[in-house]
Backbone as JSON Lines, residues from 0, in Angstrom:
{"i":0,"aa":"X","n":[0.93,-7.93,3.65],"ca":[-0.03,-6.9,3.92],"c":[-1.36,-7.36,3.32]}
{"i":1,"aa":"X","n":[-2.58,-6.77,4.09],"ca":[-3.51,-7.29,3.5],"c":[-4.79,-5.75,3.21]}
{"i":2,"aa":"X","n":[-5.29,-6.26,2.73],"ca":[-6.85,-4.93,2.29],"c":[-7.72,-5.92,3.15]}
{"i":3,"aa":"X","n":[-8.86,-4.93,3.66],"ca":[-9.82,-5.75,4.05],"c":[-11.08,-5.21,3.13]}
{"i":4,"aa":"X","n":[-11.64,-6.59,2.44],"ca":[-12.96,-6.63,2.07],"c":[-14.33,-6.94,2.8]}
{"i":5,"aa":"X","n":[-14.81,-5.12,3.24],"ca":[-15.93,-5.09,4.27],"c":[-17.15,-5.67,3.54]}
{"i":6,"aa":"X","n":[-17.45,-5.83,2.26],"ca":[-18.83,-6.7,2.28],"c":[-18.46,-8.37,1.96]}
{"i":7,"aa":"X","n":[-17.64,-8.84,2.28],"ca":[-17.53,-9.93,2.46],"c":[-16.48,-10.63,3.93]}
{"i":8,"aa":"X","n":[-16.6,-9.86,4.33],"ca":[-15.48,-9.86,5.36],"c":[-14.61,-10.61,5.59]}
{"i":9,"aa":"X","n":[-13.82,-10.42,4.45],"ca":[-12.52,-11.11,4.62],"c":[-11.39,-10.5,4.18]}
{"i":10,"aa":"X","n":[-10.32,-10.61,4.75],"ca":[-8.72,-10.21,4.37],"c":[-8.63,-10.92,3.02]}
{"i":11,"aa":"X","n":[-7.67,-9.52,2.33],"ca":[-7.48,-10.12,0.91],"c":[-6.14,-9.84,0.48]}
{"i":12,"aa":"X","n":[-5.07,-11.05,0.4],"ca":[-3.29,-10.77,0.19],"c":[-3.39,-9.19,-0.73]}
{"i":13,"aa":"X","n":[-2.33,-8.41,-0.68],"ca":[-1.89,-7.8,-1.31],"c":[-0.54,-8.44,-1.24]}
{"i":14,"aa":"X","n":[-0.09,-8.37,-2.68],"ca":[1.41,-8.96,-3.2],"c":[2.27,-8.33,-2.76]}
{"i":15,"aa":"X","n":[3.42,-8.74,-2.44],"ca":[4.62,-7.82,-1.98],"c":[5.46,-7.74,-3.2]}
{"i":16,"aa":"X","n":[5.81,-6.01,-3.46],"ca":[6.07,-5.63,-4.72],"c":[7.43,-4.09,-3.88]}
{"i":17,"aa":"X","n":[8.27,-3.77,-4.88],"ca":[8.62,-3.02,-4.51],"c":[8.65,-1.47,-4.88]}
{"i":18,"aa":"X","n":[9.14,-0.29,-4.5],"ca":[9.1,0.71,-5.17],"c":[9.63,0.68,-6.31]}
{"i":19,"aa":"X","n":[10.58,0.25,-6.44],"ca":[11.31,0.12,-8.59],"c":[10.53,-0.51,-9.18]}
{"i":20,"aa":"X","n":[9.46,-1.24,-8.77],"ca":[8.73,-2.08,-9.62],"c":[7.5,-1.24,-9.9]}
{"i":21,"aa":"X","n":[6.87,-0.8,-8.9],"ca":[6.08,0.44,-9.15],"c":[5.92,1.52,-10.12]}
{"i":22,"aa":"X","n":[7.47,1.82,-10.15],"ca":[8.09,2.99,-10.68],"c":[8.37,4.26,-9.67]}
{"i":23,"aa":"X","n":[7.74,3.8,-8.7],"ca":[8.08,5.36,-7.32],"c":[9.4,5.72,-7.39]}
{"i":24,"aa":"X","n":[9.93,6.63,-7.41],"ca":[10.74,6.95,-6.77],"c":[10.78,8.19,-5.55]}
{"i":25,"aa":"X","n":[12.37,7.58,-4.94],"ca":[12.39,8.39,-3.27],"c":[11.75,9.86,-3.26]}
{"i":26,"aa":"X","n":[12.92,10.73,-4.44],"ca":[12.7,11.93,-3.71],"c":[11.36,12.87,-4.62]}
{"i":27,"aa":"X","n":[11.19,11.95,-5.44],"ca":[9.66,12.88,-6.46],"c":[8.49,12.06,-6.17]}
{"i":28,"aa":"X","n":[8.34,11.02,-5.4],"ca":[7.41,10.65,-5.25],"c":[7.22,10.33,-3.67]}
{"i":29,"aa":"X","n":[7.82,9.5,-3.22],"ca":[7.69,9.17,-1.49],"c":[7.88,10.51,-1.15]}
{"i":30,"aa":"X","n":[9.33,11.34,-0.84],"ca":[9.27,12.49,0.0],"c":[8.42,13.16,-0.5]}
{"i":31,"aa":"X","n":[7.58,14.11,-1.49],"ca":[6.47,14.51,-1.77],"c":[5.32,13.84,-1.07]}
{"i":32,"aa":"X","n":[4.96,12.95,-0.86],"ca":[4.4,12.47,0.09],"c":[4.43,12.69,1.08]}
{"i":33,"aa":"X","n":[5.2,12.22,1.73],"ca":[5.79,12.77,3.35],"c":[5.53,14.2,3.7]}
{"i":34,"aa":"X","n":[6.22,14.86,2.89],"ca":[6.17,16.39,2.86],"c":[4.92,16.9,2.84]}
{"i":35,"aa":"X","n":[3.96,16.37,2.24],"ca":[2.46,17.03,2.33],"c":[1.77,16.62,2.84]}
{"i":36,"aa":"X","n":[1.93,15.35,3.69],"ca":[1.1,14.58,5.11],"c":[1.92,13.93,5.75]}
{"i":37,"aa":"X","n":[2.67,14.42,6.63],"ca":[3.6,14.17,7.47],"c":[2.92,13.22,8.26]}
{"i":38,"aa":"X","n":[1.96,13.52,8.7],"ca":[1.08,12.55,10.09],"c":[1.35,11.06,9.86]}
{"i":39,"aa":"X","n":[1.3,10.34,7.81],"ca":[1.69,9.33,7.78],"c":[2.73,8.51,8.91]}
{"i":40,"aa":"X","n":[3.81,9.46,9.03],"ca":[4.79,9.03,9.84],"c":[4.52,8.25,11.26]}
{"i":41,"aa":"X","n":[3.15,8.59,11.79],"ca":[2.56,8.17,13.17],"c":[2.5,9.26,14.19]}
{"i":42,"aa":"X","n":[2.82,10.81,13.52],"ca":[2.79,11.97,14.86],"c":[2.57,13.01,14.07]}
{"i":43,"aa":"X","n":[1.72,14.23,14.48],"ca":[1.93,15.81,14.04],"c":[3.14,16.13,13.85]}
{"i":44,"aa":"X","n":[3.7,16.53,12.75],"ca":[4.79,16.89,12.14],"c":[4.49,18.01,11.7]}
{"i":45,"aa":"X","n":[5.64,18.93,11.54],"ca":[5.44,20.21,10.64],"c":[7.03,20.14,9.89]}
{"i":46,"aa":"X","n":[6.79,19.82,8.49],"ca":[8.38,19.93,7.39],"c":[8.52,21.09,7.65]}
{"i":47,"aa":"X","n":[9.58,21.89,7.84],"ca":[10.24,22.48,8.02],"c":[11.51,22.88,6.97]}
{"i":48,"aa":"X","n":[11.88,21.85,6.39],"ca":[13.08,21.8,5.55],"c":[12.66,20.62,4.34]}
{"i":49,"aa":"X","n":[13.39,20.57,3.36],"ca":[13.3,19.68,2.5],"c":[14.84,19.59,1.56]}
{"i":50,"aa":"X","n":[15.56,19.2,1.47],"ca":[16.37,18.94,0.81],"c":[17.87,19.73,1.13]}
{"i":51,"aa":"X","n":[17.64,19.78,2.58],"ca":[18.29,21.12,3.47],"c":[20.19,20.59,3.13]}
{"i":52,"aa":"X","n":[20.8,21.32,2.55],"ca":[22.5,21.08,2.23],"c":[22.78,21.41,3.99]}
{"i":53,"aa":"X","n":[23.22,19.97,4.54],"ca":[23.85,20.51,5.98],"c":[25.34,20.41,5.93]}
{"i":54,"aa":"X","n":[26.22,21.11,6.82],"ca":[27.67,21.65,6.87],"c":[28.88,20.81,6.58]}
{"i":55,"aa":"X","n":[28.45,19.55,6.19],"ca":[29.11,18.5,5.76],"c":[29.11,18.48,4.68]}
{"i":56,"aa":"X","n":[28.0,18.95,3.88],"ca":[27.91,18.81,2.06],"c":[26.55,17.86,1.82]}
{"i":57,"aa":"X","n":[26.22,17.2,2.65],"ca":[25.19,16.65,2.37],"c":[23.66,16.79,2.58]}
{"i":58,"aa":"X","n":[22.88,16.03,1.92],"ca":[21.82,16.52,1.82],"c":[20.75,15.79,2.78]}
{"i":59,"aa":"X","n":[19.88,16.43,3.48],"ca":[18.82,15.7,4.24],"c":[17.79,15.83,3.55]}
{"i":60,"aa":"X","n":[17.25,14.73,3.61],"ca":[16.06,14.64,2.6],"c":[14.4,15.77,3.33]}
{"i":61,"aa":"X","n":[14.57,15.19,4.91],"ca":[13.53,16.28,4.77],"c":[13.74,16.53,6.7]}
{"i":62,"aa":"X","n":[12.81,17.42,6.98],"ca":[13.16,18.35,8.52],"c":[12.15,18.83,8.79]}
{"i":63,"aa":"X","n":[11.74,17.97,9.99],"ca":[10.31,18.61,10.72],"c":[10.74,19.05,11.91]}
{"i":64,"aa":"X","n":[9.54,19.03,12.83],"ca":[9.7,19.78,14.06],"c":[8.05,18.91,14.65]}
{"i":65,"aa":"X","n":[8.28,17.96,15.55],"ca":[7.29,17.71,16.34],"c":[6.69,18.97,17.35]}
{"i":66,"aa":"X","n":[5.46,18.16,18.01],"ca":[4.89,19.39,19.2],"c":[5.6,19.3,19.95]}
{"i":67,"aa":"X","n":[6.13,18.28,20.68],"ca":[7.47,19.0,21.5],"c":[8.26,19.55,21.56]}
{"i":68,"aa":"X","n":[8.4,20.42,20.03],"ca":[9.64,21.21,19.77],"c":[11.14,20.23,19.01]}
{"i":69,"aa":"X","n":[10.97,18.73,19.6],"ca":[12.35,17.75,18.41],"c":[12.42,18.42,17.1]}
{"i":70,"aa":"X","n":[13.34,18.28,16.73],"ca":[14.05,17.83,15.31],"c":[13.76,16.78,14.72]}
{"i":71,"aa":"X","n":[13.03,16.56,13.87],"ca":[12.77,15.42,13.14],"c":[13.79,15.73,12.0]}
{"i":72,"aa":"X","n":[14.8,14.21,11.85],"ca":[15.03,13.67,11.0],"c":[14.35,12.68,9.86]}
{"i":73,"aa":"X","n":[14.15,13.22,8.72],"ca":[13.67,11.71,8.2],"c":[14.54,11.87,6.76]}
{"i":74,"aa":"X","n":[15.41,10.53,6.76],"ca":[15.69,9.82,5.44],"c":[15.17,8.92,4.89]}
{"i":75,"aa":"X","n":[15.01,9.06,3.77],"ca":[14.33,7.9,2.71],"c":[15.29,7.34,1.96]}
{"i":76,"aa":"X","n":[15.14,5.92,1.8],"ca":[15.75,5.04,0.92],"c":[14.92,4.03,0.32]}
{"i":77,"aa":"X","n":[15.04,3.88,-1.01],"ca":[14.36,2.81,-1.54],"c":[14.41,1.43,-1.64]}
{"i":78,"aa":"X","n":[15.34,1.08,-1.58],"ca":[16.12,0.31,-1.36],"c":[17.25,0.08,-0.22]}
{"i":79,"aa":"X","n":[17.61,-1.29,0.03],"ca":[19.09,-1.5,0.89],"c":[20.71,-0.03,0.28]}
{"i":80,"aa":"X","n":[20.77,0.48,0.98],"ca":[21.41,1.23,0.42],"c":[22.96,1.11,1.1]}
{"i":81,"aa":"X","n":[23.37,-0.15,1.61],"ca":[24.43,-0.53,2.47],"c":[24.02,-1.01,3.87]}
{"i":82,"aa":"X","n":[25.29,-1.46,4.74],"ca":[25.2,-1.3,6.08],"c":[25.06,-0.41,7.88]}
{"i":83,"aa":"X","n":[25.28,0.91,6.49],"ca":[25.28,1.79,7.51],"c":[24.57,2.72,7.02]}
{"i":84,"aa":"X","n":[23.31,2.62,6.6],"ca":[22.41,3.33,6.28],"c":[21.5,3.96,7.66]}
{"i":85,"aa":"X","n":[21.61,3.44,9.08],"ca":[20.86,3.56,10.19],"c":[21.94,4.6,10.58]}
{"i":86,"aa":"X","n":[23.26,5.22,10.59],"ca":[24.12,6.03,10.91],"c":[24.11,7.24,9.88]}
{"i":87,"aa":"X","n":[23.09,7.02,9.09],"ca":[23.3,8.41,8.06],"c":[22.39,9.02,9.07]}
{"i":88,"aa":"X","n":[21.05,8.88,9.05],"ca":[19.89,9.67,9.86],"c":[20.7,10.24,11.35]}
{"i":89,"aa":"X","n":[21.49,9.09,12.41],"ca":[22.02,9.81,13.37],"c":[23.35,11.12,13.23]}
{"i":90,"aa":"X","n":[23.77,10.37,12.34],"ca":[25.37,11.49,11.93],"c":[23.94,13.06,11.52]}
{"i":91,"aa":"X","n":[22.91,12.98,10.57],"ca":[22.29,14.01,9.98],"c":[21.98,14.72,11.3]}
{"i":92,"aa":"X","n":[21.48,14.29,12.34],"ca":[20.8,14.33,13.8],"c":[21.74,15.49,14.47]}
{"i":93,"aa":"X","n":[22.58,14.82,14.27],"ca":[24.03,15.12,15.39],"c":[24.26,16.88,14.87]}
{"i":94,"aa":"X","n":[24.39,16.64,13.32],"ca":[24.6,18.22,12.79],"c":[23.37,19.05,13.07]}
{"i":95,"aa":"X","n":[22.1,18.68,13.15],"ca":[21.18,19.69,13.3],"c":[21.05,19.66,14.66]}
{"i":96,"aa":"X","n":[21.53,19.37,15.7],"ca":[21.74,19.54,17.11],"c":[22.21,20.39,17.49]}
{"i":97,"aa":"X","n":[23.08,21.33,16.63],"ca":[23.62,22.55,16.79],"c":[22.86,23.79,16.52]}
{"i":98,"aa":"X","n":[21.77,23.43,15.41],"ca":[21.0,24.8,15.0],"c":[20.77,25.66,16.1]}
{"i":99,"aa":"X","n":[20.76,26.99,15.87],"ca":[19.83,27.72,17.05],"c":[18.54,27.82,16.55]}
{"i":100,"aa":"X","n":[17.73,29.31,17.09],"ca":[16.75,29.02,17.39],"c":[16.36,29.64,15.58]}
{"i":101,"aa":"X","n":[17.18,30.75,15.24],"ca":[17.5,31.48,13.96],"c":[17.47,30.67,13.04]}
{"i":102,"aa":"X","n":[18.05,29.7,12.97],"ca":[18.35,29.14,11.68],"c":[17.8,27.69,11.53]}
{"i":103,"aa":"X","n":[16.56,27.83,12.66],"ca":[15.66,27.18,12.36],"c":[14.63,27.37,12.0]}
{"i":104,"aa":"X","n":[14.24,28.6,12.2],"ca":[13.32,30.01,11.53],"c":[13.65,30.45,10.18]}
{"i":105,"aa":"X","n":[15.01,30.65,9.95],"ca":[15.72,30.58,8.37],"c":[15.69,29.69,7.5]}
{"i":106,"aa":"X","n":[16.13,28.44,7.91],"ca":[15.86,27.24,7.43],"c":[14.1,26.85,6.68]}
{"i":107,"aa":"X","n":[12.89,27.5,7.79],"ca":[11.47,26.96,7.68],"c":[11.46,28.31,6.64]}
{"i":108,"aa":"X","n":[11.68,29.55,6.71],"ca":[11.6,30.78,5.92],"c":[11.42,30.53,4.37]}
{"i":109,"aa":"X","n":[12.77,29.85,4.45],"ca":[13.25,29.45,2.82],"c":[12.16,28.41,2.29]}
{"i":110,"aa":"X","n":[12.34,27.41,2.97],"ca":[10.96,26.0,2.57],"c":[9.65,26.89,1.66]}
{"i":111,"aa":"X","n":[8.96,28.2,3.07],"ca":[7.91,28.34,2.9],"c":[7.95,29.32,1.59]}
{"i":112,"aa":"X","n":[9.27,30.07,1.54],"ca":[9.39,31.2,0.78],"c":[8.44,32.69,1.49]}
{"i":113,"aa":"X","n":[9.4,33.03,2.43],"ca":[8.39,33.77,3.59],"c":[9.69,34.38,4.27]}
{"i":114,"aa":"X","n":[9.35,34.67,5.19],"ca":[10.24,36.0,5.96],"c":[10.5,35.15,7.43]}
{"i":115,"aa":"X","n":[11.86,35.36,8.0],"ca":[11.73,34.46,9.15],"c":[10.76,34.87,10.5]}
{"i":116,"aa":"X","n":[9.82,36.16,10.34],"ca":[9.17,35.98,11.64],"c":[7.23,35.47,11.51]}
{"i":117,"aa":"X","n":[7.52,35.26,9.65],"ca":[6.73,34.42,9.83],"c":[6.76,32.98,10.03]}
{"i":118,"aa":"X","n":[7.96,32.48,9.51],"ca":[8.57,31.12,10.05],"c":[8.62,31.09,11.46]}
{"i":119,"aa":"X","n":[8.95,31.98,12.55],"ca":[9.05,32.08,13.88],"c":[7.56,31.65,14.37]}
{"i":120,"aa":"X","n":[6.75,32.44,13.97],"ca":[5.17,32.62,14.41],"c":[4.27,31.59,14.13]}
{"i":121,"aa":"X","n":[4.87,30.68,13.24],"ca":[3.95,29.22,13.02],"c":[4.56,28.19,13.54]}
{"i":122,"aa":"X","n":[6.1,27.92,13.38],"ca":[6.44,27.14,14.27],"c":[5.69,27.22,15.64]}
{"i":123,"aa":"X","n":[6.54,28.6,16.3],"ca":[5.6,29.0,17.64],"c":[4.47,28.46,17.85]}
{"i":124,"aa":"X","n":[3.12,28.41,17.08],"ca":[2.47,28.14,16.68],"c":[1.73,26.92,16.75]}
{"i":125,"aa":"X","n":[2.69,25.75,16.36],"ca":[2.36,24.32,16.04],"c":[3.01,23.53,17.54]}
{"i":126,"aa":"X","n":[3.64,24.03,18.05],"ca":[4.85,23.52,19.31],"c":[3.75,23.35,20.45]}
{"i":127,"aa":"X","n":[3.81,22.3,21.38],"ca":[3.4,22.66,22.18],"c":[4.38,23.28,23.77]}
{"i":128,"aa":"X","n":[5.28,23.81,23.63],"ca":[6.47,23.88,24.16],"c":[6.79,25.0,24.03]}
{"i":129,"aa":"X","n":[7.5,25.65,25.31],"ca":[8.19,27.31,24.97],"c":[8.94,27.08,24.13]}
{"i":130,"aa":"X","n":[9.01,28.12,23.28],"ca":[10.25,28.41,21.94],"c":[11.74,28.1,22.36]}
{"i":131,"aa":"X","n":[12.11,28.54,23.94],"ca":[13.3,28.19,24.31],"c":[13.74,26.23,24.34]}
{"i":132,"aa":"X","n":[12.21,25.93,24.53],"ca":[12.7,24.71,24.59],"c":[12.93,24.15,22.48]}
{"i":133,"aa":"X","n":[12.98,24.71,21.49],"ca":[12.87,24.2,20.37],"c":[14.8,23.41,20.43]}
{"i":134,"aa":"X","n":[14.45,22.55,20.01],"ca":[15.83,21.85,19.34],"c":[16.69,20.81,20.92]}
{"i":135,"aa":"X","n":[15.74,20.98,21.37],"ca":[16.24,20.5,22.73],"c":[17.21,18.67,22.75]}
{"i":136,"aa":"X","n":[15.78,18.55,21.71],"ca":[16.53,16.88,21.44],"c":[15.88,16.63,19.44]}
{"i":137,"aa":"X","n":[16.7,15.79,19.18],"ca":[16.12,15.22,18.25],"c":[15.72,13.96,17.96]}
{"i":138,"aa":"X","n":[15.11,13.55,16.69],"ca":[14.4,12.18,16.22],"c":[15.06,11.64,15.33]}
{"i":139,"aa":"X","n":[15.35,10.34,14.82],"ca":[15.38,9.95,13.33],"c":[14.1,8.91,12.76]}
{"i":140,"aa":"X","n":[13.75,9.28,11.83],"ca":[12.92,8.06,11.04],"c":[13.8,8.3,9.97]}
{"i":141,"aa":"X","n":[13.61,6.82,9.3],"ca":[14.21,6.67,8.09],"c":[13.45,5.58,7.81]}
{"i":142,"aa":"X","n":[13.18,5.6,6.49],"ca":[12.47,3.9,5.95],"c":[13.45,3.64,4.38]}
{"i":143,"aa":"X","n":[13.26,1.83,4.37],"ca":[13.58,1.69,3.3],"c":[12.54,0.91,2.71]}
C-alpha cells in the first residue's frame, strides 16, 4: 500500500504491518469502526444489529441492510482464523434468511434502543425498495 505525497508527487511505501502489531483489535476497535461508517465497506449500509446471538448460539459480529433491502452480513477476523472461515459468514447468511419483516424491526429496535415502529420507519426510510421486498436476498463481507 502506498500514501501519496501531493507536494512532491510521489508514492510513498507504507510498511505492511498487522492488526496485533498495532494493537487493534476486531471487536473494540475494527467493528466500532464499521459500525459508525459503514460506507467504508464500498456501499450505503445501515447496521442494524451488532453482536446479534443467532439461533445456533452464535454470534454475528454485525447486520446491515443495504438500499435494496439485502441482509448484510459482515464478519471480522483478524487474523487467519482456519479454513473455513469463508463458511462462517454464509452458514450466518443462511440463518438470517429466515427473519421476517418483525424481527428485523426488533432486532434494529434493540441496536438503537427505540421502539420497533421506529426501527420500521427508518429502515423504511433508508431502502430504496418496498418493505415487502426487505430480506429478499442476502450479502456476506467478511475481512481478515
Amino acid at each position: 500500500m502506498y500514501r501519496v505525497d501531493i507536494e512532491n508527487k510521489k508514492l510513498i511505501e507504507i510498511p505492511a504491518t498487522t492488526y496485533s502489531e498495532l494493537n487493534l483489535r476486531e471487536r473494540f476497535d475494527i467493528q466500532e469502526w464499521i459500525a459508525g461508517t459503514p460506507e467504508i465497506l464500498g456501499e450505503p449500509l445501515m447496521i442494524i444489529s451488532k453482536e446479534l446471538i443467532l439461533p445456533s448460539g452464535r454470534r454475528l459480529d454485525l447486520l446491515a441492510v443495504d438500499k435494496e433491502g439485502a441482509l448484510v452480513v459482515i464478519e471480522l477476523k483478524r487474523d487467519n482464523s482456519g479454513a473455513d472461515v469463508e463458511w462462517q459468514a454464509i452458514k450466518y447468511a443462511s440463518y438470517c434468511s429466515s427473519f421476517s419483516y418483525d424481527e428485523i424491526y426488533k432486532h434494529f429496535a434493540e441496536y438503537l434502543g427505540t421502539d420497533g415502529d421506529d426501527a420500521q420507519v427508518k429502515i423504511e426510510g433508508f431502502i430504496n425498495c418496498e418493505p415487502e421486498d426487505l430480506n429478499q436476498r442476502q450479502t456476506c463481507v467478511w475481512g481478515l
